[in-house]
C-alpha positions as CSV (number, residue, x, y, z in Angstrom):
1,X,34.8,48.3,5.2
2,X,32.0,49.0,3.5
3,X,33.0,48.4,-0.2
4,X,34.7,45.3,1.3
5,X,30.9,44.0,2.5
6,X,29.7,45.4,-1.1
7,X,32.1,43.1,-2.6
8,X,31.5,39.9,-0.7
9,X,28.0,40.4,-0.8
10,X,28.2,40.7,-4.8
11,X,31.0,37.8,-4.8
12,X,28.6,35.5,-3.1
13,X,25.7,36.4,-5.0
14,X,27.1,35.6,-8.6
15,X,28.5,32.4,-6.6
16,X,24.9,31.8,-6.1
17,X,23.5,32.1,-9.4
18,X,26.2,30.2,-10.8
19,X,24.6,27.2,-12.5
20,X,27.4,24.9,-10.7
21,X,26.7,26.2,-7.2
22,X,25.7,23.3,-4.5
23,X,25.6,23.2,-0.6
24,X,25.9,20.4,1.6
25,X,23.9,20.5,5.1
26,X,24.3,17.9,7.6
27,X,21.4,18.1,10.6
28,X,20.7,16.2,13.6
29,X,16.8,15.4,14.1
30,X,15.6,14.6,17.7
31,X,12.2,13.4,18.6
32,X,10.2,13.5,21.8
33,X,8.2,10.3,21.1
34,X,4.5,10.6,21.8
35,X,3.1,10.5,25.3
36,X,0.9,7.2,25.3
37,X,-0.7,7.7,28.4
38,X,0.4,4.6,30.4
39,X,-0.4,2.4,27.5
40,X,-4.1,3.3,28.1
41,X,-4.4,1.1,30.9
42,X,-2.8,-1.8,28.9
43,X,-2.5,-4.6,32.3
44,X,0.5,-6.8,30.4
45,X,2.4,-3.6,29.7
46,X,4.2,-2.2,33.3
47,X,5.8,1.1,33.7
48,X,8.9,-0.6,33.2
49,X,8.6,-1.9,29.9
50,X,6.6,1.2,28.8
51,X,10.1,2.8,29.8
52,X,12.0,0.9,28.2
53,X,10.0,1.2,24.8
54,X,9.7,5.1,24.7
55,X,14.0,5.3,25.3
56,X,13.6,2.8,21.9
57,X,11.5,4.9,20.2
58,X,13.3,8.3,20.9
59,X,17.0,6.1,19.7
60,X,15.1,5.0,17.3
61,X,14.2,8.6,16.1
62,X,17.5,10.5,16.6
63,X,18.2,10.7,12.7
64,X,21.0,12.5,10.8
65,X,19.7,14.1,7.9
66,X,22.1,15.1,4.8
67,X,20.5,18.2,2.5
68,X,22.1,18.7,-0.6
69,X,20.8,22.4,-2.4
70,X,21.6,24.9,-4.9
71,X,19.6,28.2,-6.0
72,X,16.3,26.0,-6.7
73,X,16.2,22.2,-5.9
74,X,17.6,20.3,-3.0
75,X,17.3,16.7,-1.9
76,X,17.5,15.2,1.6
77,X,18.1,11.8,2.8
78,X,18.9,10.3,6.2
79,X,21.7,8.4,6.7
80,X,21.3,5.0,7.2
81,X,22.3,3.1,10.4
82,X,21.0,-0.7,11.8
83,X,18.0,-1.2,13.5
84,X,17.9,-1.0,17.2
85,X,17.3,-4.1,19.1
86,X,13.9,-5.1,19.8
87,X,12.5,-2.9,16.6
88,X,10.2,-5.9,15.4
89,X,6.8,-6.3,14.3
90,X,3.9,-3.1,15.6
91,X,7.2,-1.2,16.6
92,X,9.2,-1.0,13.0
93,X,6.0,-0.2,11.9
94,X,5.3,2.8,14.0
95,X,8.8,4.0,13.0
96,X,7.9,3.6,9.6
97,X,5.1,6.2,10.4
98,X,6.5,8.3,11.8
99,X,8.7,9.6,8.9
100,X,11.7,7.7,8.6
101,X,13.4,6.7,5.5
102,X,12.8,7.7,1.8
103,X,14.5,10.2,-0.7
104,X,13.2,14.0,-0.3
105,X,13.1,16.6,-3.2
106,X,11.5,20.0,-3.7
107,X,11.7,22.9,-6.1
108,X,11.6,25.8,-5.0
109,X,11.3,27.5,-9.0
110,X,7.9,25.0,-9.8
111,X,7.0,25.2,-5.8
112,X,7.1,21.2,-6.1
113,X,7.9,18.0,-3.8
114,X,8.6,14.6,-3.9
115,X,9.2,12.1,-1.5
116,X,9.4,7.9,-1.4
117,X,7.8,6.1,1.7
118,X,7.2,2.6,2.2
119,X,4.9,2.1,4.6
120,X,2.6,-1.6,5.3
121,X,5.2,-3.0,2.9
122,X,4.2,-1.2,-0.3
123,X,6.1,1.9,-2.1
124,X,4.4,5.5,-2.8
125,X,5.5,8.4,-4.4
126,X,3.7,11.5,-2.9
127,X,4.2,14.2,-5.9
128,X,2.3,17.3,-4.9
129,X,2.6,21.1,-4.0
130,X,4.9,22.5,-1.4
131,X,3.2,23.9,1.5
132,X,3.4,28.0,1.8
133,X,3.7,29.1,5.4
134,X,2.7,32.8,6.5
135,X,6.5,33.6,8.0
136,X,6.5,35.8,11.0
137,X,10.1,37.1,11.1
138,X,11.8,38.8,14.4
139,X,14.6,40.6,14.9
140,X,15.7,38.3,17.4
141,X,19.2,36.3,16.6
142,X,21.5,33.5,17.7
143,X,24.6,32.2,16.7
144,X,24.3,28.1,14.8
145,X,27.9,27.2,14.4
146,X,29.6,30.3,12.7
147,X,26.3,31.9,11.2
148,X,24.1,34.3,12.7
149,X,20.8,33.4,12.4
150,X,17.2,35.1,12.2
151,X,14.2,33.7,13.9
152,X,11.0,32.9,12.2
153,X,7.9,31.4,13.4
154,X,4.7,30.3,11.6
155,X,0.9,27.9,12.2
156,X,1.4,25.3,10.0
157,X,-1.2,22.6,9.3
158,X,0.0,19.0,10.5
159,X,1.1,16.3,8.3
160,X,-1.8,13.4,9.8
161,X,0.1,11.0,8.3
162,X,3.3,11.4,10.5
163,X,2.6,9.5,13.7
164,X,5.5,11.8,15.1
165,X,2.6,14.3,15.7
166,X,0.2,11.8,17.7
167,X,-0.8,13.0,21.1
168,X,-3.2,12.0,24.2
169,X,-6.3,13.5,23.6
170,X,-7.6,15.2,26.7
171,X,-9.6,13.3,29.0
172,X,-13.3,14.0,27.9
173,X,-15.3,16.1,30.4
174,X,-18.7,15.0,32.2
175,X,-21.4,15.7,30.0
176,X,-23.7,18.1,32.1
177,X,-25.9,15.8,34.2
178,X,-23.9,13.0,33.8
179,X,-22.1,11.1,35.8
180,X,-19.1,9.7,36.8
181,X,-19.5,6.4,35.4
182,X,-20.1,7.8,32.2
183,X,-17.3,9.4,32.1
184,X,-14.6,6.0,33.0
185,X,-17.2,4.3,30.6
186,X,-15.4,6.6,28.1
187,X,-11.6,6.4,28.6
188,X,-11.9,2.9,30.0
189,X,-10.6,2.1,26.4
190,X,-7.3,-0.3,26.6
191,X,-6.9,0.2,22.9
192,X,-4.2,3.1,23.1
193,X,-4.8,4.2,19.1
194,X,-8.7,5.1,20.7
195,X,-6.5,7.5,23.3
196,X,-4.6,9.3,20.6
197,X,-5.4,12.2,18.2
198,X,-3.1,14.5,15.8
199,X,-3.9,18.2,16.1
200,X,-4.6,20.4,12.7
201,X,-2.4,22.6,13.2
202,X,1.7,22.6,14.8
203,X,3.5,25.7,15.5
204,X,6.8,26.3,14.1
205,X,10.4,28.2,14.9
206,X,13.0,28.7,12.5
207,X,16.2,30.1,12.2
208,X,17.5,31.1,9.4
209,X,20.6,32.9,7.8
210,X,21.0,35.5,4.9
211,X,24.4,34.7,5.0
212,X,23.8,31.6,2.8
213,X,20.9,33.4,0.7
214,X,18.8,30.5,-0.3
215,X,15.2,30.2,0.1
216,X,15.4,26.5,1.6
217,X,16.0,23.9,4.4
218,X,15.5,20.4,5.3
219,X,12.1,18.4,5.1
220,X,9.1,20.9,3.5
221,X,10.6,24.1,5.0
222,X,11.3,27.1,2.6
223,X,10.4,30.5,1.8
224,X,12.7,32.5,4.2
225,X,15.4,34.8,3.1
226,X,18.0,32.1,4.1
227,X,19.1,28.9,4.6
228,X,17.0,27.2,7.4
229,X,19.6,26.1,9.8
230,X,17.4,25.0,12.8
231,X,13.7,24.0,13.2
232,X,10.9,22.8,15.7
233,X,7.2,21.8,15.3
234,X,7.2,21.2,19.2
235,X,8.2,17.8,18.6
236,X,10.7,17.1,16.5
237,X,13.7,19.7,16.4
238,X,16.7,19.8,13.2
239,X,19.4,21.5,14.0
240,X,22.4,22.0,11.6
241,X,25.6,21.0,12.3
242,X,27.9,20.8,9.3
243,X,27.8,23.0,6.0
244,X,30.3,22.7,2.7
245,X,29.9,24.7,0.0
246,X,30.7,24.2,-3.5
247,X,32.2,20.7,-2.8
248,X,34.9,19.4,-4.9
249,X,32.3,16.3,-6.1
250,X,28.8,17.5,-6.9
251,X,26.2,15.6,-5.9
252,X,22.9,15.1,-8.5
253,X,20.2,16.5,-7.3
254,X,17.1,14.1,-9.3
255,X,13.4,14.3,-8.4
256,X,12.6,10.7,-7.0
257,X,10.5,8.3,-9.4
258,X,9.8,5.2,-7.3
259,X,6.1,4.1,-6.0
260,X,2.8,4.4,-7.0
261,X,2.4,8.5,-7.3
262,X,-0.3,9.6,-5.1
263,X,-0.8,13.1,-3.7
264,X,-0.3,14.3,0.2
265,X,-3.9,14.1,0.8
266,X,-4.4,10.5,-0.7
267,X,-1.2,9.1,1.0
268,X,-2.8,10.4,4.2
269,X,-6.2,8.4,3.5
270,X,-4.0,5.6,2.6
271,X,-2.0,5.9,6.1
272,X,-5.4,6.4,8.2
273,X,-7.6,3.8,6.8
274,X,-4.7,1.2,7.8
275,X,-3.9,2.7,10.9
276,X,-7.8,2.1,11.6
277,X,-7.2,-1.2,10.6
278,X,-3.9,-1.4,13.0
279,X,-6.8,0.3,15.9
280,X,-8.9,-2.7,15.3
281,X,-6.8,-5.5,15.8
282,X,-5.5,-4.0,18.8
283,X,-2.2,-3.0,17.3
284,X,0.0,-0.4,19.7
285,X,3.5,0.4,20.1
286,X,5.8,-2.5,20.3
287,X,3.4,-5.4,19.1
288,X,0.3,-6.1,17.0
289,X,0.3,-7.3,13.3
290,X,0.2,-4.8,10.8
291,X,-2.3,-4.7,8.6
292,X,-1.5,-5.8,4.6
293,X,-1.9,-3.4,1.8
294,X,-3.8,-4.5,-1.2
């Protein structure tokens, strides 16, 4: 038995390191859409509607994400599917922040990404360096389809331009001395973008199997000894649920081109100094006009 593992573990390897090798991953992504608080007090929103457009949003999220590898590049793009009703005006737009559509591409040889967004109408290319996360890995395991996975957790910093990561911000405490009026002076605010903040920092769980020994997975995720078959930041969750390897038709793994190239941390100004703009002309989940880029 044990040559037997020596040989399948050799067999896969030069598989591997084969310059035609390619996977196919097919994950589902599921989003807990952001708590807004009751609309901050917004009087012409009810409970009812504020129901209705959170079940929108989370449709609107669940995504199915296609990742296409070999030993050093992979690409991942989400398959399309028709708007849902009532995804018009403020509301498209939050979708569109909240990282939906565009091609993704990283390297893990030059330690590279790339990935298209439109967002406020206008095309970007963010071009910059992959993220390196400080792995903890466990010996704990679980079983994703027919693979055994290993878990692996890490701090990451959060992406501020992904309105998936939004959150109520606490309510403020009363200064010492103060009083209570200062403090409903304070979150009186009907403006729910003034009730929101993104944290710096996420926590994240992966599993991950050596069985497919590739140091990838979908969206930014990499340097584990294995294909990343499941994720979670807390908020949004990827879970695999198809793999083919070495398919009959290859599939061309290219670097995206399209949009004005910008880096991570300028896209992020971009995305913040319209979203203040969004802030100011009252703009909130399921209405307002979005703001124009120059």
């Amino acid at each position: 038995m044990k040559k037997i593992a020596i040989l399948f573990i050799t067999l896969l390897s030069l598989g591997l390191h084969a310059q035609d090798f390619q996977g196919v991953a097919t994950y589902e992504s599921k989003t807990t859409p952001p708590d807004f608080g009751g609309m901050a007090g917004n009087r012409d929103i009810t409970p009812e509607m504020e129901k209705q457009i959170k079940e929108r949003m989370k449709t609107a999220l669940e995504k199915t994400i296609i990742l296409t590898f070999n030993r050093t590049e992979s690409t991942w793009l989400e398959e399309e599917k028709l708007d849902a009703p009532g995804q018009e005006g403020g509301m498209r737009m939050m979708m569109n922040m909240m990282g939906g559509g565009g091609k993704h591409w990283k390297s893990i040889k030059e330690k590279r990404f790339a990935t298209e967004k439109e967002v406020f109408g206008k095309e970007f290319l963010i071009d910059d360096t992959l993220p390196k996360l400080q792995w903890k890995m466990t010996a704990e395991t679980k079983k994703i389809g027919d693979y055994t996975c290993y878990k692996a957790t890490a701090v990451a910093p959060t992406d501020k331009s992904d309105f998936r990561n939004m959150r109520i911000k606490k309510s403020p405490q009363t200064p010492e001395g103060g009083s209570e009026a200062a403090k409903t002076e304070a979150t009186k605010s009907t403006n729910f973008m003034d009730r929101m903040e993104i944290p710096d920092t996420k926590e994240i769980t992966a599993w991950y199997t050596p069985d497919i020994p590739v140091s990838t997975g979908p969206a930014n995720y990499w340097g584990l000894p294995g294909l990343i078959l499941g994720v979670s930041d807390g908020t949004t969750t990827l879970l695999c649920s198809k793999i083919v390897m070495n398919p009959k038709e290859k599939a061309e793994i290219k670097k995206p081109t399209k949009g004005k190239k910008v880096t991570q941390a300028e896209y992020t100004d971009i995305v913040a100094k319209k979203a203040e703009e969004m802030r100011q002309m009252g703009g909130g989940p399921g209405g307002g006009r979005p703001p124009r880029m120059n």
